[in-house]
gemmi code that builds the backbone of each chain (N, CA, C; Angstrom):
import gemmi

chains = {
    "A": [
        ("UNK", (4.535, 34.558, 21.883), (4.344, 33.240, 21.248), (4.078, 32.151, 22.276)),
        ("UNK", (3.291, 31.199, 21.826), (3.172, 29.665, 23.024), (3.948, 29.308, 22.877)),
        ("UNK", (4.385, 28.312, 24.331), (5.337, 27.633, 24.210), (5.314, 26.816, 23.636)),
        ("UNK", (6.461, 26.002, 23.305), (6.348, 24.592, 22.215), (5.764, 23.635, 22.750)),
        ("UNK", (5.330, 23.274, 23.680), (4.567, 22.140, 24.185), (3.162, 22.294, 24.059)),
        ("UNK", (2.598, 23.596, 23.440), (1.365, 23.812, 23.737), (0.987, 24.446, 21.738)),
        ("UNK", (0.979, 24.188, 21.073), (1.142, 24.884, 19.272), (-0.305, 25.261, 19.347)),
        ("UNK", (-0.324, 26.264, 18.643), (-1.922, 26.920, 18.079), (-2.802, 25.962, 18.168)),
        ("UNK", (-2.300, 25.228, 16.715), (-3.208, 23.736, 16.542), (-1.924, 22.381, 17.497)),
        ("UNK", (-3.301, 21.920, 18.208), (-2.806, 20.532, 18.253), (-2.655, 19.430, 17.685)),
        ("UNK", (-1.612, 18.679, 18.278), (-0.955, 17.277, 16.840), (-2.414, 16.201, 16.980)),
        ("UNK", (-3.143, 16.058, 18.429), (-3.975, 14.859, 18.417), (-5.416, 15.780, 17.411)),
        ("UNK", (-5.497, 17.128, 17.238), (-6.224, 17.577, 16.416), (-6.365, 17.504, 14.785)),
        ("UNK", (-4.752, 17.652, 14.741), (-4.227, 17.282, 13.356), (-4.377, 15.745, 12.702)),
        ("UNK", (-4.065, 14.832, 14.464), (-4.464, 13.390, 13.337), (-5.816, 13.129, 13.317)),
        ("UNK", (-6.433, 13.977, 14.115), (-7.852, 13.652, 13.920), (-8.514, 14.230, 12.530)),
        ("UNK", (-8.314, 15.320, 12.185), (-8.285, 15.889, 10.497), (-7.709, 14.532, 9.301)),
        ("UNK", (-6.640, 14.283, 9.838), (-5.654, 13.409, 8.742), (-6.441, 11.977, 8.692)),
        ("UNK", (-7.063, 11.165, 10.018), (-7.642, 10.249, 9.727), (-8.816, 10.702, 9.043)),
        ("UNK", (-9.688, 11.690, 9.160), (-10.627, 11.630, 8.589), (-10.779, 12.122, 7.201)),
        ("UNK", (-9.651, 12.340, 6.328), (-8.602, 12.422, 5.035), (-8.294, 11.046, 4.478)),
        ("UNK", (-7.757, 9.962, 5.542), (-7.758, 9.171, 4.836), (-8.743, 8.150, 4.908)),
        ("UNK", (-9.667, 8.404, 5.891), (-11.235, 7.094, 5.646), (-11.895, 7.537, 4.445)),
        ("UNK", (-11.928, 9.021, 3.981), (-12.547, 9.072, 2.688), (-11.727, 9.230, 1.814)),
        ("UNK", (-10.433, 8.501, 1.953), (-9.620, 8.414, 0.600), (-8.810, 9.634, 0.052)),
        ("UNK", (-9.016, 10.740, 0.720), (-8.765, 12.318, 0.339), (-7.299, 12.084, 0.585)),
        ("UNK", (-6.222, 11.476, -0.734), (-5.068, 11.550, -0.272), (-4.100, 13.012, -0.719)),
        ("UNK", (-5.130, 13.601, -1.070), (-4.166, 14.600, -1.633), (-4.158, 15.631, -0.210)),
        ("UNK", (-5.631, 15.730, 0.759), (-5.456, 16.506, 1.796), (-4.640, 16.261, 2.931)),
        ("UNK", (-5.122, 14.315, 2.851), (-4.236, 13.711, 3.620), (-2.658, 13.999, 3.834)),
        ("UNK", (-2.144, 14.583, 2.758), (-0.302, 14.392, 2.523), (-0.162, 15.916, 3.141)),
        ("UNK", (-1.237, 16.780, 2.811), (-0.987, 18.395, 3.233), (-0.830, 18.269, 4.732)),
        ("UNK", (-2.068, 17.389, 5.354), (-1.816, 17.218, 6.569), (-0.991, 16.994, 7.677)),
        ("UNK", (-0.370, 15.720, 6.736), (0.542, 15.074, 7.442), (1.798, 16.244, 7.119)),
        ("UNK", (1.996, 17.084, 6.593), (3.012, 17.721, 6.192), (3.244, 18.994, 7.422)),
        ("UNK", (1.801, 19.154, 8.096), (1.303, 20.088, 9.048), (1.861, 19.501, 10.270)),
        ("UNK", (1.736, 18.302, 10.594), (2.174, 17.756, 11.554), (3.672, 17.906, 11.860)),
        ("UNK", (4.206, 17.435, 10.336), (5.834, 17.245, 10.466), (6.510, 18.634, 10.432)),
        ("UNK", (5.705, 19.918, 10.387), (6.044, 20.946, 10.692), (6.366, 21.319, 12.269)),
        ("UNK", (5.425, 20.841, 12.643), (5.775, 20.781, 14.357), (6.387, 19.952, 15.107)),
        ("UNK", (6.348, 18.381, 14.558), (7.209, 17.361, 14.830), (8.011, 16.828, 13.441)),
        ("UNK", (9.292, 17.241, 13.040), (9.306, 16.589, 11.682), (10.225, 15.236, 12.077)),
        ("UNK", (9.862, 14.764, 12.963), (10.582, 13.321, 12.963), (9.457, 11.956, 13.482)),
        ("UNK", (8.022, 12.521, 13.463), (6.836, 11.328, 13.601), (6.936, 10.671, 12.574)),
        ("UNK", (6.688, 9.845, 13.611), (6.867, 8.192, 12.375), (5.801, 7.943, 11.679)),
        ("UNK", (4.340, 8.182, 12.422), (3.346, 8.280, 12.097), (2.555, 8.953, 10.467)),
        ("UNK", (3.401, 10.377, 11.009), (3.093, 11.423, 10.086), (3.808, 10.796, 8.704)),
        ("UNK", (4.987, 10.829, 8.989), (5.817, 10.385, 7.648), (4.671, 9.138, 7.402)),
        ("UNK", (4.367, 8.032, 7.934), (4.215, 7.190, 7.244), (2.842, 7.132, 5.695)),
        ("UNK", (2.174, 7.811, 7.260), (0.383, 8.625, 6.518), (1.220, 9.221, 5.064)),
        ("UNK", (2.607, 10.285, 5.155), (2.532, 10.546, 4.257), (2.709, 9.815, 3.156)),
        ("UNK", (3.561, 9.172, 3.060), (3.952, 7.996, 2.067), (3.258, 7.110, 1.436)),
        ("UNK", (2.264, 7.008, 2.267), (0.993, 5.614, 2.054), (0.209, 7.021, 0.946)),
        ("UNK", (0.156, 7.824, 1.428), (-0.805, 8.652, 0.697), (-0.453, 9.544, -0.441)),
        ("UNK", (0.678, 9.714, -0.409), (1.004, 9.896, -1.742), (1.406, 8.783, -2.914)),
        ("UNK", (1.563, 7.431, -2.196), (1.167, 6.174, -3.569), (0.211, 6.501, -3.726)),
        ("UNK", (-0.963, 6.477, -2.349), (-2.252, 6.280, -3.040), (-3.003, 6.917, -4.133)),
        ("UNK", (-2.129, 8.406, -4.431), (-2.034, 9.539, -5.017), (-1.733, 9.307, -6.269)),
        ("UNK", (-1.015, 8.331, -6.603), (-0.023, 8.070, -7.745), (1.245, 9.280, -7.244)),
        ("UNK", (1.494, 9.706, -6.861), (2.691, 10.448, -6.343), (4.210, 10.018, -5.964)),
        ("UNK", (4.094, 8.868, -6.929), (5.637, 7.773, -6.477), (6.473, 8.346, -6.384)),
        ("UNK", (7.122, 9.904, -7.385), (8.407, 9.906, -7.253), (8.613, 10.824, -5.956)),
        ("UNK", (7.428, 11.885, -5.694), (7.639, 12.498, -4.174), (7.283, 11.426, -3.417)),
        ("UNK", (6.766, 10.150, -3.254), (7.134, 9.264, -2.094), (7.932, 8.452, -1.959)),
        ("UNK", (9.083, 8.482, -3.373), (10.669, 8.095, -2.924), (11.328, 9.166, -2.807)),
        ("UNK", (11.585, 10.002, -2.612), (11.631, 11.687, -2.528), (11.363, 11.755, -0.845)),
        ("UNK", (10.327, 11.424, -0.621), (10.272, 11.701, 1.037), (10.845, 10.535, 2.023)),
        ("UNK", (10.885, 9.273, 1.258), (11.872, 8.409, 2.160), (12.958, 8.461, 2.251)),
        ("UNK", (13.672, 9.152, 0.560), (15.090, 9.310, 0.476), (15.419, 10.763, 1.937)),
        ("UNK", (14.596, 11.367, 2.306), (14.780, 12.511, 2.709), (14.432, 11.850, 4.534)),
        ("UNK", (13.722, 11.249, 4.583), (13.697, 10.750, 6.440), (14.854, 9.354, 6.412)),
        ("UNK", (15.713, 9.462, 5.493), (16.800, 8.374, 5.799), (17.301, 8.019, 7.243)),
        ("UNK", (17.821, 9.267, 7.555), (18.690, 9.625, 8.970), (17.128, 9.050, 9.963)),
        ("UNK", (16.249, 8.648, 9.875), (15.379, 8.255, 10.924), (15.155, 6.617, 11.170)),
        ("UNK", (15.745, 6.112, 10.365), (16.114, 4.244, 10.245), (14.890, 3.704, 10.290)),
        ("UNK", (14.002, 4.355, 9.677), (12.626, 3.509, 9.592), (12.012, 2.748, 8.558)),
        ("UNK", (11.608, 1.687, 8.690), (12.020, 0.514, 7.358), (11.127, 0.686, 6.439)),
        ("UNK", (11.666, 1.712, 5.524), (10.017, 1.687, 4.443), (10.480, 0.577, 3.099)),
        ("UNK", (11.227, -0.500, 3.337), (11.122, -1.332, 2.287), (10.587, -1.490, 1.166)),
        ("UNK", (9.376, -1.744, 1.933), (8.437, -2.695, 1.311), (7.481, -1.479, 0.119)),
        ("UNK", (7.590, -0.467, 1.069), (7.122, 0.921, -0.056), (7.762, 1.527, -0.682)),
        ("UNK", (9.218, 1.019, -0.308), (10.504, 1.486, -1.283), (10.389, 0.078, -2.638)),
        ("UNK", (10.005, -0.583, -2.213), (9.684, -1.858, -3.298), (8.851, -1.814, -4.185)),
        ("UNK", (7.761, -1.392, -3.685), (6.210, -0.652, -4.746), (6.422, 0.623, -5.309)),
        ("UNK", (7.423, 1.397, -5.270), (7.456, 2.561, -5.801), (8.570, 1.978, -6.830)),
        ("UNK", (9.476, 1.304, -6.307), (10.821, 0.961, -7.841), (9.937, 0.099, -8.982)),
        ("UNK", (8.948, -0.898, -8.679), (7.836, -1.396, -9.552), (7.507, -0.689, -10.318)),
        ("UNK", (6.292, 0.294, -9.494), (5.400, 1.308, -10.280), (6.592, 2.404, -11.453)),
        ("UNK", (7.397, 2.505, -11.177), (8.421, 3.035, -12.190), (9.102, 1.942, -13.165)),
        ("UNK", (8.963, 0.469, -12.744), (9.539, -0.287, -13.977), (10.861, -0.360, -13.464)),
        ("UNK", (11.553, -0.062, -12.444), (13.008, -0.716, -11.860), (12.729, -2.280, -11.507)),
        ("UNK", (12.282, -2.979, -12.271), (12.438, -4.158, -11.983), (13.624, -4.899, -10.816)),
        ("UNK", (14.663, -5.102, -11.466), (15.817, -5.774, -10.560), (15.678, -4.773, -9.061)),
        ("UNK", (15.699, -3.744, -8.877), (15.847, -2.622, -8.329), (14.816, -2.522, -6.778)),
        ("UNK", (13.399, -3.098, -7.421), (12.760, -3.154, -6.511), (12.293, -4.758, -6.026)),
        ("UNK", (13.011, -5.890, -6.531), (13.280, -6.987, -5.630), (13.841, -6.731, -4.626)),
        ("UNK", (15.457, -6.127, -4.927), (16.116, -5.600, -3.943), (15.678, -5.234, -2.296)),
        ("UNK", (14.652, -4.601, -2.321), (14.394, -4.338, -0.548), (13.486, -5.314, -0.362)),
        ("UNK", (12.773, -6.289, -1.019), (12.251, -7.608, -0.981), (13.172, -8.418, 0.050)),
        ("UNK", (13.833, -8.613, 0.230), (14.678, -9.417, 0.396), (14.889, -10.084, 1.774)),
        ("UNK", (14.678, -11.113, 2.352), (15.146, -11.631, 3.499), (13.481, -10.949, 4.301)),
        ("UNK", (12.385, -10.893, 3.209), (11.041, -10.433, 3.717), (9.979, -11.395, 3.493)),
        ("UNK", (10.483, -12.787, 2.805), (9.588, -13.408, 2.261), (8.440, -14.266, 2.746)),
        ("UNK", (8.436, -13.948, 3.886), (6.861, -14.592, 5.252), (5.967, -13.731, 5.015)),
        ("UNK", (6.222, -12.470, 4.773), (4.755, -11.496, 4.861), (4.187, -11.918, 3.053)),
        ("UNK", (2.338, -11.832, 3.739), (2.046, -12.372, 1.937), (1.713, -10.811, 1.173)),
        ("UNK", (1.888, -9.590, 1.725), (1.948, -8.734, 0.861), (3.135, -8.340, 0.044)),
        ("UNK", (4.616, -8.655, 0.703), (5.626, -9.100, 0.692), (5.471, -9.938, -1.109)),
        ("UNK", (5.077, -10.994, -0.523), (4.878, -12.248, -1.597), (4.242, -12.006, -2.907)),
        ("UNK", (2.950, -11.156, -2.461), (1.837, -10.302, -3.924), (2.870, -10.036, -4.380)),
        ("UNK", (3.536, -8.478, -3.751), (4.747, -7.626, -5.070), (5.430, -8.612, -5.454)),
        ("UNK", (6.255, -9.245, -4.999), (7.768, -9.947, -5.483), (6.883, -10.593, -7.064)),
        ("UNK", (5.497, -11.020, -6.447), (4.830, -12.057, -7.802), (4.982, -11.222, -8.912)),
        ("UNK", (4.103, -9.550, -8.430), (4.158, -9.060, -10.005), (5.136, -8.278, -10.334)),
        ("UNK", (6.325, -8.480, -9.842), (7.744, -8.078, -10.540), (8.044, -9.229, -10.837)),
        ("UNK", (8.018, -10.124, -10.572), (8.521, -11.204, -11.560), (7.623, -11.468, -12.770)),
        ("UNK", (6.528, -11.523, -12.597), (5.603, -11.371, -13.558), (6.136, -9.948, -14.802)),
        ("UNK", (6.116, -9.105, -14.347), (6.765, -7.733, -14.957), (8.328, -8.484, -15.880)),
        ("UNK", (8.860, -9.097, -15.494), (9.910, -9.863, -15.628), (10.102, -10.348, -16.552)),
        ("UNK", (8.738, -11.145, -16.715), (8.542, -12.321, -17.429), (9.017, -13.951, -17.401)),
        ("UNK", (9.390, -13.572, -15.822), (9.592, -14.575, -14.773), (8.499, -15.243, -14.584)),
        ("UNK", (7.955, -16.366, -15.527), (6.209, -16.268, -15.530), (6.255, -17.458, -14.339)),
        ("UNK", (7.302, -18.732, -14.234), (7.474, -19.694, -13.405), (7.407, -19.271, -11.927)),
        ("UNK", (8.708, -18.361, -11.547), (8.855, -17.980, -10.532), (7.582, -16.992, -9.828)),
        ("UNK", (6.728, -16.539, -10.350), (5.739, -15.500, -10.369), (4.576, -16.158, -9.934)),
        ("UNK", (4.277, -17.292, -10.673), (3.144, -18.390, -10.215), (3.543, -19.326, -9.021)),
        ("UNK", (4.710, -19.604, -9.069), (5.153, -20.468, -7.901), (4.273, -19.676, -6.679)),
        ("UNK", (5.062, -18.417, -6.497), (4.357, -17.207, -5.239), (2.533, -17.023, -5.311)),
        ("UNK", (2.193, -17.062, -6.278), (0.776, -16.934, -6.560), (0.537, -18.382, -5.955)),
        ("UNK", (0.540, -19.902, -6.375), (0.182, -20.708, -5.318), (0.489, -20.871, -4.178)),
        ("UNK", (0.999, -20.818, -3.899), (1.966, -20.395, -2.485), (0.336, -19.044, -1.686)),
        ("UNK", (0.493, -18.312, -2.279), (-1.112, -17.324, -1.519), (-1.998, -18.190, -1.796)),
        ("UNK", (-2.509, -18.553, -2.480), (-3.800, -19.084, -2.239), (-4.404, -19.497, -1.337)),
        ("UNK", (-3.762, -20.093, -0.458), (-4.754, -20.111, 0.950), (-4.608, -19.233, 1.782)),
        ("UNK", (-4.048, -17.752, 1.601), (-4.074, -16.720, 2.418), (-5.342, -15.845, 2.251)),
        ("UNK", (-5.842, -16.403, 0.682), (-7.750, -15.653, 0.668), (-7.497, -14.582, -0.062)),
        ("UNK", (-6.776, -14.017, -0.990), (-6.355, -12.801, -1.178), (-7.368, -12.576, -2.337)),
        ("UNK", (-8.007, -11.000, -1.996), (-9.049, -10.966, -3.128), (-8.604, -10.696, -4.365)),
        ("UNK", (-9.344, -11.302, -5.461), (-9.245, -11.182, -6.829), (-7.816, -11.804, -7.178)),
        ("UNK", (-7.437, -12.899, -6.821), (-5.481, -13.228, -6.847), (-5.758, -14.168, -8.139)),
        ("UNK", (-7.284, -14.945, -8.371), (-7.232, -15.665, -8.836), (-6.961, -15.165, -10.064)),
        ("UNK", (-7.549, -13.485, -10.222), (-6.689, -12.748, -11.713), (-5.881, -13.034, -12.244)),
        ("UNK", (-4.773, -12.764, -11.284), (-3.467, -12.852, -11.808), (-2.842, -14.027, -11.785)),
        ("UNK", (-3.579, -15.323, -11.457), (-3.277, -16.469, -11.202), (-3.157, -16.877, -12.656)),
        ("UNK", (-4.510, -16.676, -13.145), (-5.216, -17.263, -14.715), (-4.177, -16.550, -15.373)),
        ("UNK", (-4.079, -14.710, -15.396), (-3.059, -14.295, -16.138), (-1.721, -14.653, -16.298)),
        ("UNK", (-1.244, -15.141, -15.217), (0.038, -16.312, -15.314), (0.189, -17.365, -15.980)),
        ("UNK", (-1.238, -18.157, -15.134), (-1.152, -19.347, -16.276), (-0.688, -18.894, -18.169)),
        ("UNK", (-1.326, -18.252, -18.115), (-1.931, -17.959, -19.939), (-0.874, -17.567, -20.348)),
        ("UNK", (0.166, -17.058, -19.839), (1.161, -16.075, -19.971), (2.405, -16.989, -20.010)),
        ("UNK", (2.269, -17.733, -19.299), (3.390, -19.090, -18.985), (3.140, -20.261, -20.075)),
        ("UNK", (2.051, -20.028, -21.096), (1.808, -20.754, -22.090), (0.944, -22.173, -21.043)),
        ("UNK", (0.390, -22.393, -20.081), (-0.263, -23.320, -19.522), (-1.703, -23.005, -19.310)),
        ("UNK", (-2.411, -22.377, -20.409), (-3.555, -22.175, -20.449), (-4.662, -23.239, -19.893)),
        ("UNK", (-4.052, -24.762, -20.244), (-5.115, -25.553, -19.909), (-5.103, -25.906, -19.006)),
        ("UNK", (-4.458, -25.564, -17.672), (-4.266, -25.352, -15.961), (-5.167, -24.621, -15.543)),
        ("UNK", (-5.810, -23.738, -16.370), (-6.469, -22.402, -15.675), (-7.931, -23.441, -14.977)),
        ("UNK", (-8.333, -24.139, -16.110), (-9.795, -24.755, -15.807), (-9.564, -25.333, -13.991)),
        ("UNK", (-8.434, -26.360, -13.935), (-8.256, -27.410, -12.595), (-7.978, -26.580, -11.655)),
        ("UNK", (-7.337, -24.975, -11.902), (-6.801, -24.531, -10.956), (-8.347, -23.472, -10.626)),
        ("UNK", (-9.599, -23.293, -11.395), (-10.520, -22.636, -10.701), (-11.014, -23.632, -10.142)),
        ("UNK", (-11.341, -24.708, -10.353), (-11.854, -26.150, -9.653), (-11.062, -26.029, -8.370)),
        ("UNK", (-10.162, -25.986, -8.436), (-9.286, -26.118, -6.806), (-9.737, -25.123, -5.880)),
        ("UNK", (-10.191, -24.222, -6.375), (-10.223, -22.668, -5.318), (-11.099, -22.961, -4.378)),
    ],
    "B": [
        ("UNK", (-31.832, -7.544, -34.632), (-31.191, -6.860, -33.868), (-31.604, -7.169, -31.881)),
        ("UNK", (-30.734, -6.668, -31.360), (-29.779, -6.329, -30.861), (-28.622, -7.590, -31.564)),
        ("UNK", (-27.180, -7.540, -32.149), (-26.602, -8.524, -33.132), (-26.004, -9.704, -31.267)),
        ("UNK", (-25.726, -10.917, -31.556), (-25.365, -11.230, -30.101), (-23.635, -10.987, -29.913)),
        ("UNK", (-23.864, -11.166, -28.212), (-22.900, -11.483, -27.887), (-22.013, -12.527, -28.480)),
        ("UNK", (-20.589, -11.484, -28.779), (-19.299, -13.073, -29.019), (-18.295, -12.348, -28.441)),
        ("UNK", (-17.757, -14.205, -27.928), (-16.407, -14.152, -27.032), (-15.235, -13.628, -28.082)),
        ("UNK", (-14.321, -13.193, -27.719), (-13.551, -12.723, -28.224), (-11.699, -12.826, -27.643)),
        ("UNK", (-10.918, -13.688, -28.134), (-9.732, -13.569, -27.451), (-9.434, -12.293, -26.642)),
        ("UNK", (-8.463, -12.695, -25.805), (-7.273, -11.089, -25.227), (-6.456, -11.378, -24.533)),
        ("UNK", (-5.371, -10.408, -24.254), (-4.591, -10.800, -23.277), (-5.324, -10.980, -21.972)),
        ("UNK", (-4.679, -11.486, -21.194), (-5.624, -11.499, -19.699), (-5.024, -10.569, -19.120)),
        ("UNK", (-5.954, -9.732, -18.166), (-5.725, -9.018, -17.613), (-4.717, -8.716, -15.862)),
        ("UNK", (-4.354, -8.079, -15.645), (-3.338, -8.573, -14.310), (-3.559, -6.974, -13.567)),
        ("UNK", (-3.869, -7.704, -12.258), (-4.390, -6.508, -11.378), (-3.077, -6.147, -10.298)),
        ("UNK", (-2.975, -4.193, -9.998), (-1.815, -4.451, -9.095), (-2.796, -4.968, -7.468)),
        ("UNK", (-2.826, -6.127, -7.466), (-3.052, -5.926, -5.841), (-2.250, -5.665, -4.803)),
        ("UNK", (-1.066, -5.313, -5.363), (-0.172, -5.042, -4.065), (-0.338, -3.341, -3.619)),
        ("UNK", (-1.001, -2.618, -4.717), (-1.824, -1.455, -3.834), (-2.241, -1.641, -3.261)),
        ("UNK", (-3.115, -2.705, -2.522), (-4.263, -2.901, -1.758), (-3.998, -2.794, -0.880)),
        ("UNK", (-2.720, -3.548, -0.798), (-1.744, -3.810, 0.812), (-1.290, -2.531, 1.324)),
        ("UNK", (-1.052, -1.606, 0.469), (-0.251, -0.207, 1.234), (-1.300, 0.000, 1.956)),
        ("UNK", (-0.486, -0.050, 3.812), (-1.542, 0.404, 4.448), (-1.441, 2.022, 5.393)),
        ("UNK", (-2.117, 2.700, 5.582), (-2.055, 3.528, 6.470), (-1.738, 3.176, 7.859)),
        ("UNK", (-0.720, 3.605, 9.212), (-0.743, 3.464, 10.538), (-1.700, 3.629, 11.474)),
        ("UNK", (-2.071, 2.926, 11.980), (-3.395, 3.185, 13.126), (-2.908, 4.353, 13.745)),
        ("UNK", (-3.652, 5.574, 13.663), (-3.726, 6.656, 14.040), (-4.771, 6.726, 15.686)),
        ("UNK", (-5.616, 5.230, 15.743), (-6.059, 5.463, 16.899), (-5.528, 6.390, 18.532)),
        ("UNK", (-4.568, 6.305, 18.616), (-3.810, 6.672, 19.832), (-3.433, 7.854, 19.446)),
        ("UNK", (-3.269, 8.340, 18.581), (-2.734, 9.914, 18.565), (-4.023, 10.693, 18.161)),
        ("UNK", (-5.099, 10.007, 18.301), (-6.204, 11.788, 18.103), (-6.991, 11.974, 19.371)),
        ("UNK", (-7.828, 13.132, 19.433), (-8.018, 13.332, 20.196), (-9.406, 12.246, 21.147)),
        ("UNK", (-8.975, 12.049, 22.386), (-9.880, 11.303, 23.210), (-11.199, 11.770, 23.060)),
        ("UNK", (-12.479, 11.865, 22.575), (-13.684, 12.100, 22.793), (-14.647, 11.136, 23.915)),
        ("UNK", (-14.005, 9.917, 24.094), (-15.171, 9.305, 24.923), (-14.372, 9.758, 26.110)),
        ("UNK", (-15.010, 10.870, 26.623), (-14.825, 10.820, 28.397), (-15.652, 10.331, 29.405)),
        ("UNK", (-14.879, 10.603, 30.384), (-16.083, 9.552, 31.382), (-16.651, 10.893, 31.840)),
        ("UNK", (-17.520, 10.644, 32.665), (-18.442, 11.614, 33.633), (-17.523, 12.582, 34.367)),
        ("UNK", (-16.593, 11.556, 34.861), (-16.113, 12.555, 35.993), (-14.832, 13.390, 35.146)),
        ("UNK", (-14.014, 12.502, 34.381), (-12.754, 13.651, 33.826), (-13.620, 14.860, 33.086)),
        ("UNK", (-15.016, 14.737, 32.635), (-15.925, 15.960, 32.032), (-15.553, 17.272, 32.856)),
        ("UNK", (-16.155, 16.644, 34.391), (-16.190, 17.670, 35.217), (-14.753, 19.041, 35.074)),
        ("UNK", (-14.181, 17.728, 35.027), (-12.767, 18.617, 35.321), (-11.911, 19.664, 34.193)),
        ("UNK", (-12.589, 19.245, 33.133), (-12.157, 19.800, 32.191), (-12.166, 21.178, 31.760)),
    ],
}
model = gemmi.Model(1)
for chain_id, residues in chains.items():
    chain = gemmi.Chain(chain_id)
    for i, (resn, *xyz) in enumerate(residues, 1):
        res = gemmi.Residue()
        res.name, res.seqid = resn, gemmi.SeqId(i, " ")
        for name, pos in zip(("N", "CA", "C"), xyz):
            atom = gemmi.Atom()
            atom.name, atom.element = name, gemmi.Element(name[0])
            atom.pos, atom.b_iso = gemmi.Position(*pos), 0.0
            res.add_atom(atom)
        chain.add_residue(res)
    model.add_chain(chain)
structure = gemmi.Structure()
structure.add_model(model)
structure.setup_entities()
């Protein structure tokens, strides 16, 4: 057998496969990949992360709280994807929770909007939606109008596309 | 005919953009080097 410093396949071979998995979106090969990696290293941060990103991208939420619950012992902060996965299941209260004490980042800011929105927190939800607007975020003005309308302030929607 | 277009109420629609944000890690540094220079070629 080779020694361990030297594996059949190599890891800079493997991420070279895995990036080119995820530039064309291939998240389902992507996660096999990264799974190849963590066979030989199962404590890359890297690998785990590819995996996680790629099995949301998958719709695969409950194996990508499944694989964070499982790299616990590695203290690596998947919050914010522990936050988008309690959403995408409808844990509302649940996935504010790792929100928390995060509120400078504006992707950060998007989720918190549409769990409160989910909420029916329609105030608190739009507050965060103006609050982005000058960060450029595409298509925000969607969910801007859908707030308005939703918050019963339909006739805001007109001044607030005028403002953009 | 063709009968026209009419607007029609609805709920408004609400997009997740916070998919957008999940991002993948720059994998740059962990694959393999292809631009070599002339001389590490040699050696290889």
């Amino acid at each position: 057998p080779s020694p361990a410093s030297q594996p059949a396949i190599g890891i800079e071979d493997l991420f070279t496969t895995l990036n080119r998995h995820i530039q064309r979106s291939e998240h389902e090969q992507a996660v096999k990949v990264a799974d190849q990696v963590l066979s030989i290293a199962p404590n890359d941060e890297d690998a785990i992360r590819c995996k996680i990103v790629a099995l949301i991208k998958n719709d695969s939420i409950d194996e990508a709280l499944s694989t964070m619950e499982s790299s616990r012992k590695l203290q690596i902060d998947f919050s914010f994807f522990k936050a988008y996965c309690l959403y995408r299941q409808n844990k509302l209260n649940e996935a504010l929770e790792p929100l928390k004490g995060q509120e400078g980042n504006s992707a950060v800011m998007l989720l918190q909007s549409q769990i409160l929105f989910r909420m029916g927190k329609m105030d608190a939800s739009l507050d965060i939606y103006q609050k982005l607007q000058k960060s450029k975020i595409e298509s925000l003005e969607i969910n801007l109008v859908a707030g308005l309308v939703s918050a019963g302030r339909a006739s805001d929607v007109q001044g607030m596309m005028e403002a953009l | 005919f063709p009968p026209a277009f009419q607007a029609i109420p609805r709920n408004p629609i609400v997009l997740d953009l916070a998919y957008n944000t999940m991002e993948f890690p720059s994998l740059e540094n962990r694959m393999k080097k292809d631009k070599k220079g002339f001389i590490s070629r040699l050696w290889r």
